[in-house]
C-alpha positions as YAML, in Angstrom:
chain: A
units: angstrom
residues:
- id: 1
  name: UNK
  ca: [-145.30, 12.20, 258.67]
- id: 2
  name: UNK
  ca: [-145.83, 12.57, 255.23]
- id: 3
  name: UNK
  ca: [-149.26, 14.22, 254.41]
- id: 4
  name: UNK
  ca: [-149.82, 14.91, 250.56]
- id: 5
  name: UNK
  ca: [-153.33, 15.63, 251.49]
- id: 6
  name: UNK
  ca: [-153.70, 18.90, 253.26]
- id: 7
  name: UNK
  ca: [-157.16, 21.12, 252.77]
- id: 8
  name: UNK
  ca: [-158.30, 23.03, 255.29]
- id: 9
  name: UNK
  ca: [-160.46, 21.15, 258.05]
- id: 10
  name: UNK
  ca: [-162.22, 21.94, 260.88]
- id: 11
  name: UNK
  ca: [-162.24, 19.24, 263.88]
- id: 12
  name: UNK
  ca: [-165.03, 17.03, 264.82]
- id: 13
  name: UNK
  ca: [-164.87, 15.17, 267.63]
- id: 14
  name: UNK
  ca: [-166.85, 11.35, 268.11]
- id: 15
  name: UNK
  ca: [-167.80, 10.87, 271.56]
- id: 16
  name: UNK
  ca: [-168.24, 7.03, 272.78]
- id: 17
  name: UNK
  ca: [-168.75, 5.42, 276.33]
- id: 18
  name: UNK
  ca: [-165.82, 3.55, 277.69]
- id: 19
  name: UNK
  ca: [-165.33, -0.23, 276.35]
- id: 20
  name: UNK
  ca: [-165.43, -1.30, 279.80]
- id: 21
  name: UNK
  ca: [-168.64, 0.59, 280.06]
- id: 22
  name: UNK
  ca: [-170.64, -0.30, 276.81]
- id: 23
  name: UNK
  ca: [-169.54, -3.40, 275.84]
- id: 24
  name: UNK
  ca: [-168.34, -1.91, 272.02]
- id: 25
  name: UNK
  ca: [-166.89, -4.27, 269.40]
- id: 26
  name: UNK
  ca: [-163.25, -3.69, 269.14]
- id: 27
  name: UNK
  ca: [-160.91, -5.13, 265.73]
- id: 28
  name: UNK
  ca: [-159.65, -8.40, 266.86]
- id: 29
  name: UNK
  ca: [-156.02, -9.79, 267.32]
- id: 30
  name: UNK
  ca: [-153.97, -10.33, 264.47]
- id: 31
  name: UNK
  ca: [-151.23, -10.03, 261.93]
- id: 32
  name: UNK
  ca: [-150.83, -7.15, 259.93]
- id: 33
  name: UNK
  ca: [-150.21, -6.99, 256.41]
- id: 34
  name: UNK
  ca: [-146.95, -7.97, 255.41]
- id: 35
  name: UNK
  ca: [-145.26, -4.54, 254.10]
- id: 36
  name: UNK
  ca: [-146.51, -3.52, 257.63]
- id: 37
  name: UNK
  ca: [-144.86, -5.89, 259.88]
- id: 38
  name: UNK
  ca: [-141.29, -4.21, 260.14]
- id: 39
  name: UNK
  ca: [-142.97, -0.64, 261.16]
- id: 40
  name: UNK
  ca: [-144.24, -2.57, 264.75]
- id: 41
  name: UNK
  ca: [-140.34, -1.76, 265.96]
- id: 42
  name: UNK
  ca: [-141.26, 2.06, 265.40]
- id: 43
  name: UNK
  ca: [-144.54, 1.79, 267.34]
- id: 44
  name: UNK
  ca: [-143.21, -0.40, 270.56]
- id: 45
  name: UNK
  ca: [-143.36, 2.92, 272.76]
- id: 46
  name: UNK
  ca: [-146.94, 3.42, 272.12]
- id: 47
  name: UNK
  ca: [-149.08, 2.49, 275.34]
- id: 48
  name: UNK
  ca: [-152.42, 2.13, 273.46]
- id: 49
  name: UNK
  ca: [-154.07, -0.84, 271.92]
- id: 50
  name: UNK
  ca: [-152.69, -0.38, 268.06]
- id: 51
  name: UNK
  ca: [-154.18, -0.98, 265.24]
- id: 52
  name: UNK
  ca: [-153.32, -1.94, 261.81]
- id: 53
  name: UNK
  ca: [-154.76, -3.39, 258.63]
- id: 54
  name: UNK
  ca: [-154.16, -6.83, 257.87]
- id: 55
  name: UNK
  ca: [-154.19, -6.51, 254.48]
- id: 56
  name: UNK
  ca: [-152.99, -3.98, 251.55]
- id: 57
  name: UNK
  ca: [-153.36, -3.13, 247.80]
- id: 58
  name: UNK
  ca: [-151.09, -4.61, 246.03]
- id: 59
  name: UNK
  ca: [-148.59, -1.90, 244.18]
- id: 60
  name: UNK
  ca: [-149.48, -1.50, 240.54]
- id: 61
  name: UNK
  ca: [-147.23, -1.51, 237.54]
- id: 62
  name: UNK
  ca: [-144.49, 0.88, 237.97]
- id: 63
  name: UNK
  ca: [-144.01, 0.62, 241.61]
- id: 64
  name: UNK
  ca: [-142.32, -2.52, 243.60]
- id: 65
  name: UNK
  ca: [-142.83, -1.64, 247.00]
- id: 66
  name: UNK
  ca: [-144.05, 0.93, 249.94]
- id: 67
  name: UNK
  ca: [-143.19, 4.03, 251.30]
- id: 68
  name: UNK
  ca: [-143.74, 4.16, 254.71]
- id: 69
  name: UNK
  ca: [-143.54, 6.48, 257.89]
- id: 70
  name: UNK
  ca: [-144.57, 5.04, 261.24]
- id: 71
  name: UNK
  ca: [-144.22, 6.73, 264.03]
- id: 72
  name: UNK
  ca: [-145.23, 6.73, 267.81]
- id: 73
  name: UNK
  ca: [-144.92, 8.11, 271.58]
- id: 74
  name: UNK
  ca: [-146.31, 6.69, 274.82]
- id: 75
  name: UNK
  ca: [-150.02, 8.14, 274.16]
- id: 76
  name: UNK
  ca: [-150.00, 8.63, 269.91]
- id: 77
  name: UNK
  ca: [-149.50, 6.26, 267.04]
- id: 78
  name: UNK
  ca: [-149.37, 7.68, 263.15]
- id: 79
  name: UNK
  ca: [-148.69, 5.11, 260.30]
- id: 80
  name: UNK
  ca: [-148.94, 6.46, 256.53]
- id: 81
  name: UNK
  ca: [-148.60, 4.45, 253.53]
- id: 82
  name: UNK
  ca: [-147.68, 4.73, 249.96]
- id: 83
  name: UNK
  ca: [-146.93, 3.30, 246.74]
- id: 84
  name: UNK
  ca: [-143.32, 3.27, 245.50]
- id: 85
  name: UNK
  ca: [-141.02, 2.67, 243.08]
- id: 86
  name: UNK
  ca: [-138.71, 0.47, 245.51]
- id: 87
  name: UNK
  ca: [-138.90, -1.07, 248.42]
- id: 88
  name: UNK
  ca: [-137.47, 1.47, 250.83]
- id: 89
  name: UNK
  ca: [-136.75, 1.55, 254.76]
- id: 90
  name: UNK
  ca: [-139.23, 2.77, 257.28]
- id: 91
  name: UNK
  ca: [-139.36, 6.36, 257.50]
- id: 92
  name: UNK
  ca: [-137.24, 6.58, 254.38]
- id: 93
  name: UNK
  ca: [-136.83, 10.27, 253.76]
- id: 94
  name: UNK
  ca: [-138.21, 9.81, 249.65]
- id: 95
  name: UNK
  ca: [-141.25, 11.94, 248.04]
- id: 96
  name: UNK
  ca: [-144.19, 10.52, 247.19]
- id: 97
  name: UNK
  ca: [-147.30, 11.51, 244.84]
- id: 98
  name: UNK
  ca: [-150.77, 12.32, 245.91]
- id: 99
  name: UNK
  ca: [-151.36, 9.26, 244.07]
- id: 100
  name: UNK
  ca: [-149.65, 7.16, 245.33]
- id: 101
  name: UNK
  ca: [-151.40, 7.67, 248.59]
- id: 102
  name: UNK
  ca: [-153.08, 4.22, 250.08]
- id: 103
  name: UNK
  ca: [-154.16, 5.53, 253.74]
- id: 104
  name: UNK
  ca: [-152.72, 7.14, 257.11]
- id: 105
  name: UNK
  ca: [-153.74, 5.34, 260.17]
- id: 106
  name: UNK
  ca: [-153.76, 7.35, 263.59]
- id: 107
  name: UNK
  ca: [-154.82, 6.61, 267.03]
- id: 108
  name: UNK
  ca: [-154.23, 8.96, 270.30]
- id: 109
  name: UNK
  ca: [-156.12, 11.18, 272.36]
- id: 110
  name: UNK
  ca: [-159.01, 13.01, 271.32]
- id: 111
  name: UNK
  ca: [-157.50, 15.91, 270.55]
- id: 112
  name: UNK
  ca: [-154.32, 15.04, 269.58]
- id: 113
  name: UNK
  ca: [-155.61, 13.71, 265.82]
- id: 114
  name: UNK
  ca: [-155.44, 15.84, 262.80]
- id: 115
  name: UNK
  ca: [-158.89, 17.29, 262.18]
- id: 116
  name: UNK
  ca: [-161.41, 15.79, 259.85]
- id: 117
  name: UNK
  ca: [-163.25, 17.63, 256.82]
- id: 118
  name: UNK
  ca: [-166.65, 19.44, 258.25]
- id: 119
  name: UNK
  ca: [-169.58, 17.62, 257.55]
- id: 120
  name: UNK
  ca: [-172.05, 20.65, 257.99]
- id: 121
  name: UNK
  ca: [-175.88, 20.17, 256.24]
- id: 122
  name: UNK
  ca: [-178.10, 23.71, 256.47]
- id: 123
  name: UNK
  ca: [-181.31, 24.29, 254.67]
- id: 124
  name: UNK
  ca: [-183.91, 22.24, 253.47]
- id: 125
  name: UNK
  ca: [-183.44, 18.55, 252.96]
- id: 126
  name: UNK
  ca: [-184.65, 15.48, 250.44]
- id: 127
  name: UNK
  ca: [-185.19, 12.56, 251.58]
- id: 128
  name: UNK
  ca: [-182.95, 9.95, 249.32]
- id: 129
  name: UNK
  ca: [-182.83, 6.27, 249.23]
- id: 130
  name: UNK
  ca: [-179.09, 4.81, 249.27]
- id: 131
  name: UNK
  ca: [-180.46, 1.53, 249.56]
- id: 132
  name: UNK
  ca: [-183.55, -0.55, 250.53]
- id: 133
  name: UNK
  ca: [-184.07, 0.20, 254.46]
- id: 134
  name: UNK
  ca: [-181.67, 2.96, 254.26]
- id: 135
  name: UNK
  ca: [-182.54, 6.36, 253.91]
- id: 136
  name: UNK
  ca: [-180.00, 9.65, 253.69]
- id: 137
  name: UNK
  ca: [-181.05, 13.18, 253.33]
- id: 138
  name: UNK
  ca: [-179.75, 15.73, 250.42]
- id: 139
  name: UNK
  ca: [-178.87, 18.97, 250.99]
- id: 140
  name: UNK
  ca: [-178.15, 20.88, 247.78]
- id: 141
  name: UNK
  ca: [-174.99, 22.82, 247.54]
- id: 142
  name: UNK
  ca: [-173.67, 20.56, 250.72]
- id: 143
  name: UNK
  ca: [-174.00, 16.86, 250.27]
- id: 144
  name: UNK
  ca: [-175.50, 13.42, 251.50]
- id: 145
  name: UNK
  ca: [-175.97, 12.80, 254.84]
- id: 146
  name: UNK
  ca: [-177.37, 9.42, 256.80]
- id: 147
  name: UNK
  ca: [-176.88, 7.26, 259.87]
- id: 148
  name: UNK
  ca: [-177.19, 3.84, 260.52]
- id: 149
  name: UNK
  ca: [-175.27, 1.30, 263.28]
- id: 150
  name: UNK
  ca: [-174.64, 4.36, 265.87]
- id: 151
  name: UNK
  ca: [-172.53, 6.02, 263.30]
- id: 152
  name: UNK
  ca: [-173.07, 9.04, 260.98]
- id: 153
  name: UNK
  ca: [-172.19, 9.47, 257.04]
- id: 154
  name: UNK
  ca: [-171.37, 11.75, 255.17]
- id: 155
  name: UNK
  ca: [-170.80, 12.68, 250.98]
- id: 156
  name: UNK
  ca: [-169.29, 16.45, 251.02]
- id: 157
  name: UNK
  ca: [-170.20, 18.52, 248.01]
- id: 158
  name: UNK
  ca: [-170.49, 21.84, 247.34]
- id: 159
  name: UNK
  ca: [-171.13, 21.22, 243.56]
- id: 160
  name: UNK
  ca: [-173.79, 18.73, 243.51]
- id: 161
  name: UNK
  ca: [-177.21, 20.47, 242.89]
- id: 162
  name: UNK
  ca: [-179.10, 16.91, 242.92]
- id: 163
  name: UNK
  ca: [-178.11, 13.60, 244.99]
- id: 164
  name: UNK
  ca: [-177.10, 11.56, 241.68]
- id: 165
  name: UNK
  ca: [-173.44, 12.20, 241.76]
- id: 166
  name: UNK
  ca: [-173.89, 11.42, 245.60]
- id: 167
  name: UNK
  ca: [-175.18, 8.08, 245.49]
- id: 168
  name: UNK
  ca: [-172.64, 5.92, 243.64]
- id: 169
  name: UNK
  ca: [-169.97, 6.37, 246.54]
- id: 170
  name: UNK
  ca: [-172.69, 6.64, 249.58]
- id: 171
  name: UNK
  ca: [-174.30, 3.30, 247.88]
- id: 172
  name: UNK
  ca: [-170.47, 1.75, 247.32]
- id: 173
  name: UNK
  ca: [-169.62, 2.47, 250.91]
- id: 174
  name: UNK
  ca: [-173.60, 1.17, 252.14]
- id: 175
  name: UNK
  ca: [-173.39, -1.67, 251.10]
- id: 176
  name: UNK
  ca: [-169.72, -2.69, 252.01]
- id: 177
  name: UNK
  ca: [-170.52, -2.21, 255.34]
- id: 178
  name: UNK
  ca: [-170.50, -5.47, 257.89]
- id: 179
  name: UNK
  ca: [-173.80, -6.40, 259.73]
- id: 180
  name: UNK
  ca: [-173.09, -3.98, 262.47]
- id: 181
  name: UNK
  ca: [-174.01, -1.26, 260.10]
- id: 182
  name: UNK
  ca: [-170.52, 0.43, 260.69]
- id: 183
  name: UNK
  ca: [-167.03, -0.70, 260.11]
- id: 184
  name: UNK
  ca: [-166.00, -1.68, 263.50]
- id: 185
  name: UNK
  ca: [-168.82, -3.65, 265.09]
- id: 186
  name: UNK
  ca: [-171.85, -3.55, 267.07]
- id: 187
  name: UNK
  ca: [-171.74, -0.65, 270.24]
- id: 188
  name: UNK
  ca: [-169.05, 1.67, 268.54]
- id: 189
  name: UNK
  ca: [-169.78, 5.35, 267.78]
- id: 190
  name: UNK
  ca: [-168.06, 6.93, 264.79]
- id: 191
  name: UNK
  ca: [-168.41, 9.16, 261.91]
- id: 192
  name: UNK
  ca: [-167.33, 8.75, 257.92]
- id: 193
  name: UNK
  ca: [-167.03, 11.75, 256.17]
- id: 194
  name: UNK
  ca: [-166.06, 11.72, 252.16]
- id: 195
  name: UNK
  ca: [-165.56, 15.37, 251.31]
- id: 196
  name: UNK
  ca: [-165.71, 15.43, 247.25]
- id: 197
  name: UNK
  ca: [-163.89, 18.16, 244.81]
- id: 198
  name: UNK
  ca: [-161.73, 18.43, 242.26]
- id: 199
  name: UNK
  ca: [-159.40, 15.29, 242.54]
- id: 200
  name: UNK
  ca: [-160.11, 11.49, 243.81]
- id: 201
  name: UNK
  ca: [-161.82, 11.66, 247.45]
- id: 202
  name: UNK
  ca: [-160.15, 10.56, 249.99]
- id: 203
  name: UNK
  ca: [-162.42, 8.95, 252.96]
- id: 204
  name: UNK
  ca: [-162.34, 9.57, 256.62]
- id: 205
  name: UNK
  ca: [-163.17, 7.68, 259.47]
- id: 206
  name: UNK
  ca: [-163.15, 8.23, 263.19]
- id: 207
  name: UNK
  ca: [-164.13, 6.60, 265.99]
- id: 208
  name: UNK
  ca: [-163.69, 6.19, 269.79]
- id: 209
  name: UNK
  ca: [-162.20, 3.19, 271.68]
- id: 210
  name: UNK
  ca: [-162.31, 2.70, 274.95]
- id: 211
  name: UNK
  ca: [-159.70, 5.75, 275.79]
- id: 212
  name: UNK
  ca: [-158.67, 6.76, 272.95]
- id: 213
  name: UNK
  ca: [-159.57, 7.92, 269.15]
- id: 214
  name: UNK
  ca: [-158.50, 6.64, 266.26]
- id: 215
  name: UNK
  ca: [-158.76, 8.06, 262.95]
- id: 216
  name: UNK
  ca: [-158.21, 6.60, 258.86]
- id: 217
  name: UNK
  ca: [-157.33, 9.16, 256.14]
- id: 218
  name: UNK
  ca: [-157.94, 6.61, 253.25]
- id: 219
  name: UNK
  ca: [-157.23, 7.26, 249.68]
- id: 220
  name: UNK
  ca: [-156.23, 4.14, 247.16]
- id: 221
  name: UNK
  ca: [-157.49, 2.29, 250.02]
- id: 222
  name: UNK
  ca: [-160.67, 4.23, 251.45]
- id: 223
  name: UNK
  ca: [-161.02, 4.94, 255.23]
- id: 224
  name: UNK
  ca: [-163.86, 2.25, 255.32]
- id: 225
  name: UNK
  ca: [-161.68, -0.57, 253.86]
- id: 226
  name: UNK
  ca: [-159.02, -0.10, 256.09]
- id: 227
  name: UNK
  ca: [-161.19, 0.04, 259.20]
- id: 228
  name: UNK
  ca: [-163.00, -3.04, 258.03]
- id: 229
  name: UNK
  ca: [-158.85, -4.64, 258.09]
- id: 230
  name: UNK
  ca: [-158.01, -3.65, 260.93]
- id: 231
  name: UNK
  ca: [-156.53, -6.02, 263.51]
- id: 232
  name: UNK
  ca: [-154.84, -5.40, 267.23]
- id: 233
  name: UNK
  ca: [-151.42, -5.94, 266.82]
- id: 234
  name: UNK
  ca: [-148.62, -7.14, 268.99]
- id: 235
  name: UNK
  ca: [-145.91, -4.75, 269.88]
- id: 236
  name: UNK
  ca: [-142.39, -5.95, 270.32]
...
């Protein structure tokens, strides 16, 4: 697949009980977005519920269409998306810009996913308000940490020597979030992890489902929108 993204990362894993088990929310039946309908012929040999978002930023001036890979086997799904110039075939072999990135989408077992940035706090914390009801904990020289709906968030820094350059995108992705407190719905365990630096942050999300775990590597579009999209789709 194409990954323009590639620092190095150290696995975290999101444990969950099984659907059957806990009774967790799961993204509901539906269409994808349209640029993403052709790539469900490239994902027909995946034996896992599959999930896609139903909806996608539209290109901006300068680009006409997406570049996408999508690409699956019996127990793995992995769908990346970008701007482009053209419209261009699935799995076209074309380059593409960092930003041009919108998201990758991937779903398999456990250990099977790329790893996720570390979201590692030590020393002494401060107690921050992200908003009313909500409270995180700085760590200087690390980042922002809270939880709230059975998941876990984190802003990465190792720059930030007070929470105020923290707050805008822990705030932004607070108070996007649905009732459930997480992206996916009530009963699901997961983890968001924004790791900030140098250029535009991408965000990550994972989370379990029944079986198997699906992580978002989102950058135009961050991790959280695209998990708040997300539908089951159909497979030919």
């Amino acid at each position: 697949m194409r990954q323009v993204v590639a620092p190095a990362r150290v696995g975290l894993l999101v444990g969950c009980l099984l659907l059957a088990a806990c009774g967790t929310a799961a993204p509901p039946q539906g269409q994808p977005a349209a640029a993403l309908v052709p790539v469900l012929a490239n994902l027909a040999s995946a034996k896992l519920p599959v999930y896609l978002p139903s909806r996608l930023p539209s290109p901006p001036a300068g680009s006409n269409g997406y570049a996408i890979d999508a690409r699956a086997t019996a127990g793995s799904y992995d769908v990346s998306i970008h701007w482009y110039a053209k419209p261009v075939s699935i799995n076209a072999p074309v380059a593409v810009a960092r930003d041009a990135f919108i998201a990758e989408i991937w779903g398999g077992a456990a250990g099977s996913l790329p790893p996720m940035p570390a979201a590692t706090f030590t020393g002494q914390g401060e107690s921050v308000a992200i908003v009313p009801g909500i409270v995180g904990t700085f760590y200087p020289g690390h980042g922002l940490g809270w939880t709230e709906g059975g998941w876990s968030y984190a802003i990465m820094s190792g720059f930030a020597t007070t929470p105020a350059s923290l707050l805008p995108p822990a705030r932004r992705i607070q108070v996007s979030l649905p009732a459930a407190g997480n992206p996916i719905g009530p009963g699901t365990h997961g983890q968001l992890v924004m790791p900030i630096g140098a250029e535009a942050p991408d965000t990550w999300v994972r989370w379990t489902q029944g079986r198997f775990t699906y992580e978002i590597d989102g950058l135009i579009m961050p991790g959280d929108e695209v998990a708040r999209a997300l539908v089951r789709v159909t497979l030919p």
